[in-house]
C-alpha positions as CSV (number, residue, x, y, z in Angstrom):
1,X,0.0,0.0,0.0
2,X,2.6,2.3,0.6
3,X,4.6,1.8,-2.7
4,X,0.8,2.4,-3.9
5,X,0.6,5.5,-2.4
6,X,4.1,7.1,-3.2
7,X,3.3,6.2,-7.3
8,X,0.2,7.9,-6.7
9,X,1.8,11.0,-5.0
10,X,4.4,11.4,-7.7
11,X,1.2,11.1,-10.3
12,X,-0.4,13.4,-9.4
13,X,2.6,15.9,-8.4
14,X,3.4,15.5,-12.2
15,X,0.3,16.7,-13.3
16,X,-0.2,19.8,-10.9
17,X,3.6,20.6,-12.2
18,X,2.6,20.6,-15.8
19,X,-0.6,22.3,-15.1
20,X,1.4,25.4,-13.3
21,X,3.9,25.7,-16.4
22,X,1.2,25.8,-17.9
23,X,-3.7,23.5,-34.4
24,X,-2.3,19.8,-33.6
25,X,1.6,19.0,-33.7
26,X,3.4,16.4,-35.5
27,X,2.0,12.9,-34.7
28,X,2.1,9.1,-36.6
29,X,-0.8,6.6,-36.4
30,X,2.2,4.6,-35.6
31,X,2.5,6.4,-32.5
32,X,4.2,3.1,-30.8
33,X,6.4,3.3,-33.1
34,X,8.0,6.9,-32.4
35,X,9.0,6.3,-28.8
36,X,10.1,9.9,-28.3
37,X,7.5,12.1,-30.1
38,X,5.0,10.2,-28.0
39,X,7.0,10.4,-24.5
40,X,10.0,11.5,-23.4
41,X,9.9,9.3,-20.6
42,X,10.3,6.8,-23.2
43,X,14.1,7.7,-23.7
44,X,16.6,5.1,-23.6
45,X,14.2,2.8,-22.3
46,X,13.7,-1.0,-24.5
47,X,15.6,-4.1,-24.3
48,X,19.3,-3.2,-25.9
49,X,22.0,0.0,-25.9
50,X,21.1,2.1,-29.1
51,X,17.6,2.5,-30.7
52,X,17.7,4.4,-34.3
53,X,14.1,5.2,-35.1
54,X,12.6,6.3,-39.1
55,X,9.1,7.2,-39.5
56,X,7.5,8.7,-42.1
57,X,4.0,9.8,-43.2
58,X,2.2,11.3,-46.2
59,X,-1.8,12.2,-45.9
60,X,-3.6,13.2,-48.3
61,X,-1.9,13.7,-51.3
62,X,-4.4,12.6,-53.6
63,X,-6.3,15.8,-53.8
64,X,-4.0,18.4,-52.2
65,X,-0.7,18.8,-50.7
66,X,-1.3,18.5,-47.7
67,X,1.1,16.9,-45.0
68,X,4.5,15.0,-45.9
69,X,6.2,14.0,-42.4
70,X,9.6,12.6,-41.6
71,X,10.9,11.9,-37.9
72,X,14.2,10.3,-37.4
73,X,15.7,9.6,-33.3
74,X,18.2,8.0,-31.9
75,X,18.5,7.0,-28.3
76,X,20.2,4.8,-26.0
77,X,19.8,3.2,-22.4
78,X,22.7,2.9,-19.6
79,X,21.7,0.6,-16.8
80,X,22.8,0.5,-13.0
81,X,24.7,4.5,-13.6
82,X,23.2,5.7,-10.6
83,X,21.5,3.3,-8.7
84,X,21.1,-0.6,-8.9
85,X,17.6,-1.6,-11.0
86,X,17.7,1.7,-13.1
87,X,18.9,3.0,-16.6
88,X,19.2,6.0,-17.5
89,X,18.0,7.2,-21.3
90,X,19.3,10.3,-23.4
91,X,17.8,10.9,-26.9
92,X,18.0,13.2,-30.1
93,X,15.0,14.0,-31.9
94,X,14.0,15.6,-35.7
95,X,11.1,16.1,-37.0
96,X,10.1,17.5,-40.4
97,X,7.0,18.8,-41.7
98,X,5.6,20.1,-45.0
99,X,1.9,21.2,-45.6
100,X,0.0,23.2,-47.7
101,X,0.3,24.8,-51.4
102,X,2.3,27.2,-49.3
103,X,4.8,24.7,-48.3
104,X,4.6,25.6,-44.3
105,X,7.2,23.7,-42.8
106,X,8.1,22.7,-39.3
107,X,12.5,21.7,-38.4
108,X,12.1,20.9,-35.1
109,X,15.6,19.6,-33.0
110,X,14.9,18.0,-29.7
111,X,16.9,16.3,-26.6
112,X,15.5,14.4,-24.3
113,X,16.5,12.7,-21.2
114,X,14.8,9.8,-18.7
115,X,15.9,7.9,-15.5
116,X,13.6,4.6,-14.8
117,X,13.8,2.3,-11.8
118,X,12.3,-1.2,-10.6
119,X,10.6,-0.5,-7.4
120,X,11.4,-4.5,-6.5
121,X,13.9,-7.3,-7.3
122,X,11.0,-9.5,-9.5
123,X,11.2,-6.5,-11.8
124,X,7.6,-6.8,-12.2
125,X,7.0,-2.9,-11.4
126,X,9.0,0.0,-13.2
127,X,8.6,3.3,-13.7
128,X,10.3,6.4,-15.4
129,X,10.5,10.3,-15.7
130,X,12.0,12.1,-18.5
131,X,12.2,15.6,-19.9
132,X,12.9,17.0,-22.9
133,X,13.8,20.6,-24.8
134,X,13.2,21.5,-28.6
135,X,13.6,24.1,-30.9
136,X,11.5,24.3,-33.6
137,X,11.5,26.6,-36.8
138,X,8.6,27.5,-39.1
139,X,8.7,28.8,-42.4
140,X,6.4,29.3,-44.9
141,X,6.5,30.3,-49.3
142,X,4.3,33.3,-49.6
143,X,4.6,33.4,-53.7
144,X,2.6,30.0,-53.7
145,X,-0.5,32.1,-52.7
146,X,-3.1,33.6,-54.5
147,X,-4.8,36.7,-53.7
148,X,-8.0,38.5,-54.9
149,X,-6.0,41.9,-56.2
150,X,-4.5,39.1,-58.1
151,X,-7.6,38.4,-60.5
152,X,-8.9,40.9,-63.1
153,X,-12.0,40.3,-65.1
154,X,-11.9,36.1,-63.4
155,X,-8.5,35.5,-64.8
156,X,-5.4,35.8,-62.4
157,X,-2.5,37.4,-63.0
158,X,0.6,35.5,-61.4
159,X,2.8,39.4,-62.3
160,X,0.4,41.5,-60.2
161,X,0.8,42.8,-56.8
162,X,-0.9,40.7,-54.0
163,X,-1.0,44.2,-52.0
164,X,-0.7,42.3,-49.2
165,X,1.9,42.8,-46.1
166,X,3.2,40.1,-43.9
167,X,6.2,40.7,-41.5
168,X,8.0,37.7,-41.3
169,X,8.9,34.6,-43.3
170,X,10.6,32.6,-41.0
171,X,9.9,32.2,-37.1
172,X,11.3,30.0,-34.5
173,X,11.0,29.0,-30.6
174,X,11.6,26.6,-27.7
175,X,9.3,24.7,-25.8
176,X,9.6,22.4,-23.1
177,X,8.4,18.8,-22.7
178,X,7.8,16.1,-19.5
179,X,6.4,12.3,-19.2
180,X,5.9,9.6,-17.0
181,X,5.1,5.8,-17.5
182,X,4.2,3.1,-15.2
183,X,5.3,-0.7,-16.9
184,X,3.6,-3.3,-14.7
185,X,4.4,-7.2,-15.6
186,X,1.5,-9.0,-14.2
187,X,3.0,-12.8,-15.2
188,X,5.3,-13.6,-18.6
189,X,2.1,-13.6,-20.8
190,X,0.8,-10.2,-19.7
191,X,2.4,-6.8,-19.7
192,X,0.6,-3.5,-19.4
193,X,2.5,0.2,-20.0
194,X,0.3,3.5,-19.3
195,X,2.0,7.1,-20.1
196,X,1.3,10.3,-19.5
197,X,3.5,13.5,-21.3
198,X,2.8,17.3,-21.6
199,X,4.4,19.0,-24.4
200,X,5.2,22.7,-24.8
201,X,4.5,23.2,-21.2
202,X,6.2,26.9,-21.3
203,X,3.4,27.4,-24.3
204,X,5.8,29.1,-26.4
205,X,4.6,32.4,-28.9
206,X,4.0,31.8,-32.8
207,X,3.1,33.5,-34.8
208,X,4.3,35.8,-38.3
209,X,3.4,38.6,-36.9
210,X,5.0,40.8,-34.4
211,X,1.7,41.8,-33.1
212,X,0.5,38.5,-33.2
213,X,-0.8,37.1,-29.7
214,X,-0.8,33.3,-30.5
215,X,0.7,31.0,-28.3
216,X,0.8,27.4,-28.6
217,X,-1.3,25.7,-25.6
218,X,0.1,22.9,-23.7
219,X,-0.5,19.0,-25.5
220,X,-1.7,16.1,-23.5
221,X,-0.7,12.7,-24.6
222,X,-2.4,9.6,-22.7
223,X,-1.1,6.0,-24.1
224,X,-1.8,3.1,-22.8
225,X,-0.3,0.0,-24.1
226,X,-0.2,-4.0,-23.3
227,X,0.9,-7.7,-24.6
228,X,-1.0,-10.2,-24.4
229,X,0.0,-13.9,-24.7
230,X,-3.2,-16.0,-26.3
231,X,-1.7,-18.9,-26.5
232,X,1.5,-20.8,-28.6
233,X,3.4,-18.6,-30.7
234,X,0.4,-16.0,-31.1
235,X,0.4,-12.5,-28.4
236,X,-2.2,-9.8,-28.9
237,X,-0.5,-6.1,-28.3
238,X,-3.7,-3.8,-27.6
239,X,-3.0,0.1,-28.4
240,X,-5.0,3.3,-26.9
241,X,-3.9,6.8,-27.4
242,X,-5.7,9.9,-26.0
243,X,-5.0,13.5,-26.7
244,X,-6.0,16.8,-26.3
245,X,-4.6,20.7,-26.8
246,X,-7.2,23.1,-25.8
247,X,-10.3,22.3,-27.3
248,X,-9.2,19.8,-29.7
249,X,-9.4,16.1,-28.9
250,X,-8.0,12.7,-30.8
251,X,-8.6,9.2,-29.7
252,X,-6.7,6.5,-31.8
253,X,-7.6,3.0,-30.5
254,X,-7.1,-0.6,-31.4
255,X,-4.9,-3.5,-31.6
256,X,-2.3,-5.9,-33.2
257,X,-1.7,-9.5,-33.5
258,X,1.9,-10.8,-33.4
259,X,3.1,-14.0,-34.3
260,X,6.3,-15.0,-33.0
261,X,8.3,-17.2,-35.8
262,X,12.3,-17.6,-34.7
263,X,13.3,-15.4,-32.0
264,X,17.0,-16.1,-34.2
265,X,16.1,-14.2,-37.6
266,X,12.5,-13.9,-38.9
267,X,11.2,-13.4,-35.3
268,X,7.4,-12.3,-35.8
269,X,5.1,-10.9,-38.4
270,X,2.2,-8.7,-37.1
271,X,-1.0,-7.0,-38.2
272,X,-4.0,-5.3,-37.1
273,X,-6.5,-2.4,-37.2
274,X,-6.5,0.5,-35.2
275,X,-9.7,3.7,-35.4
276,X,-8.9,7.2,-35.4
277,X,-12.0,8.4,-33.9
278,X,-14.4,10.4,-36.7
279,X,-11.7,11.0,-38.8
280,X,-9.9,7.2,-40.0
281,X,-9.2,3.5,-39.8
282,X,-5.6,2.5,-39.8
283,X,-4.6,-1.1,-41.4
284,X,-1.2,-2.5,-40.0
285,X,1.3,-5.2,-41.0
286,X,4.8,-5.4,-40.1
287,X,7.5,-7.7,-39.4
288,X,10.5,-8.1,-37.0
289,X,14.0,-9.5,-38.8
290,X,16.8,-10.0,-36.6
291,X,17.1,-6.7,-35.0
292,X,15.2,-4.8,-37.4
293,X,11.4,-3.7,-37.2
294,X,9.4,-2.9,-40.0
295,X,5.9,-1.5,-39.9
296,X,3.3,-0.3,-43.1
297,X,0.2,1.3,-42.3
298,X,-2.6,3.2,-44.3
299,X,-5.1,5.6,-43.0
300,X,-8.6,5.6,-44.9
301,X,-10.3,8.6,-44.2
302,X,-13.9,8.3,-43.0
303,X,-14.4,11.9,-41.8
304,X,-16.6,14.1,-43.8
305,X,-14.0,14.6,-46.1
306,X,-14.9,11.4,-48.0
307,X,-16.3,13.5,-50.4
308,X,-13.2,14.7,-51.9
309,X,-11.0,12.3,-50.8
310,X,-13.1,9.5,-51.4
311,X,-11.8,7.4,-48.4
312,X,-8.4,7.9,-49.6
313,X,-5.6,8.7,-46.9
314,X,-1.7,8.4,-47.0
315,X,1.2,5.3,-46.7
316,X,3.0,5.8,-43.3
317,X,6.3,4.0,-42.6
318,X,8.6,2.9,-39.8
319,X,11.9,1.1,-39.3
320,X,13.6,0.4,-36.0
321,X,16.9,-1.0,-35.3
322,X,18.0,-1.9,-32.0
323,X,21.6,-2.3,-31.2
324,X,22.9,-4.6,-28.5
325,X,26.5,-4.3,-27.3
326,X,28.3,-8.1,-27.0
327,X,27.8,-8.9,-23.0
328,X,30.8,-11.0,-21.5
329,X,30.2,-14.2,-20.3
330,X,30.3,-15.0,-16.8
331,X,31.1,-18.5,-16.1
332,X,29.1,-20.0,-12.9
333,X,31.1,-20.7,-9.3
334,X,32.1,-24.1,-8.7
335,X,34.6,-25.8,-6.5
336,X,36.3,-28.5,-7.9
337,X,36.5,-31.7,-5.5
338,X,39.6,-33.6,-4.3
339,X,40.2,-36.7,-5.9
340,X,40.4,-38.6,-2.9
341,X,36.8,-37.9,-1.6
């Protein structure tokens, strides 16, 4: 009860910390499969030493151009640096994104740090805090845009004057990001992960005009994550992703079944379908080789704007690669008998 209580405590210490510090940034239907764009308490924390991360996404494209996303990370774990039944995580983040026939795009450089610890020796109970700092830069291509002093008589002019005035092309800012995840094991065929992160927490200013008063508000990301073992070879991995920044909300939920094959070189294939709430459903398949994880997904669109996409959404692709340093072997004790015994 008291190790109950102190999680608790820190819980909800987190949150009043965020709230005190106190449009929709760049996010995969993969979400799993970006570790540190969904939680820098994530950092440095899976089964190996270096974790390179590649995600990317295109939506829409079939009727405008709309968002083309890349995100690339690396990150790596150190175990037992400060205390015994930790590790210690540090992580570097990009993320680019393009949108819009005026090609507004978003560089954004971010490091991230996270210290976890097993709150027993069965290992069964872990948790970890992390933090994390980006600068982001916006930019956007004026002379893609059409304006009404542009068009004489219906027919535009590409030559005239827009007569328009804007103050700044290019913009840029920091913001400041925390999380926290509980991993419980409840036996080896069950495993359950809930996470909770706050991004741009000191709600940084943006906007292209100096007289502009627009500030981004403070994201809430809510994941919750599990395996499953059904039985044999076959593990069920449910997924649930909550968000919300000011009055905007997004609920991705659903699952994945994984079937493991030779833990050696092909080690599982997976698929599943996943629902973005009023807006898509998201078809998986992937596969694990060696230390390399492959995943494919599409969105199709089932919001309202069926009618001009006509379900159509966008590819999204990840690859992780895991590496794991060559661990010395440690022969057991034994004391040889006498001869004569």
């Amino acid at each position: 009860m008291n190790l109950l209580r102190n999680i608790t405590g820190l819980f909800i210490a987190f949150q009043f910390l965020c709230y005190g510090l106190s449009a929709q940034d760049i996010h995969f239907s993969q979400f799993w499969a970006s570790p540190l764009n969904l939680n820098p308490a994530n950092t440095g924390q899976f089964e190996g030493d270096y974790r390179f991360v590649l995600n990317n996404k295109s939506q829409w494209l079939s009727f405008a151009n709309a968002y083309s996303t890349f995100a690339g990370s690396i990150d790596a774990g150190f175990e037992d640096v400060i205390m015994q039944n930790s590790k210690q995580g540090v992580g570097f983040q990009i993320n680019n994104d393009v949108a819009g026939d005026g090609r507004l795009a978003t560089n954004q450089f971010a490091l991230s740090t996270a210290f976890s610890n097993y709150w027993d020796d069965s290992k069964r109970l872990k948790t970890s805090l992390g933090f994390g700092a980006s600068y982001t830069m916006n930019s956007v291509d004026y002379s893609n845009f059409r304006f009404g002093s542009q068009y004489h008589i219906d027919q535009y002019d590409p030559y005239a004057a827009p007569k328009e005035v804007w103050e700044f092309e290019n913009i840029d800012y920091f913001s400041y990001n925390a999380g926290f995840f509980i991993n419980y094991l409840i036996d080896t065929g069950f495993n359950i992960n809930f996470g909770l992160a706050a991004f741009q927490i000191n709600r940084p200013k943006k906007g292209f005009f100096e007289s502009s008063e627009s500030y981004l508000p403070v994201k809430w990301a809510y994941s919750l994550q599990a395996e499953y073992h059904i039985k044999d070879d076959l593990w069920a991995e449910p997924y649930l992703l909550f968000m919300h920044q000011q009055k905007y909300r997004e609920l991705l939920i659903g699952g994945l079944l994984r079937i493991d094959y030779n833990p050696l070189t092909f080690r599982s294939f997976y698929c599943g379908v996943l629902l973005r709430t009023a807006d898509a459903g998201i078809f998986v398949l992937g596969s694990q080789y060696q230390d390399f994880k492959l995943t494919i997904s599409y969105d199709v669109n089932i919001s309202g704007l069926t009618r001009i996409s006509r379900g159509k959404g966008g590819f999204e692709f990840s690859l992780i690669y895991i590496i794991m340093k060559p661990r010395p072997f440690e022969t057991p004790y034994y004391r040889k008998c006498p001869d004569f015994i």
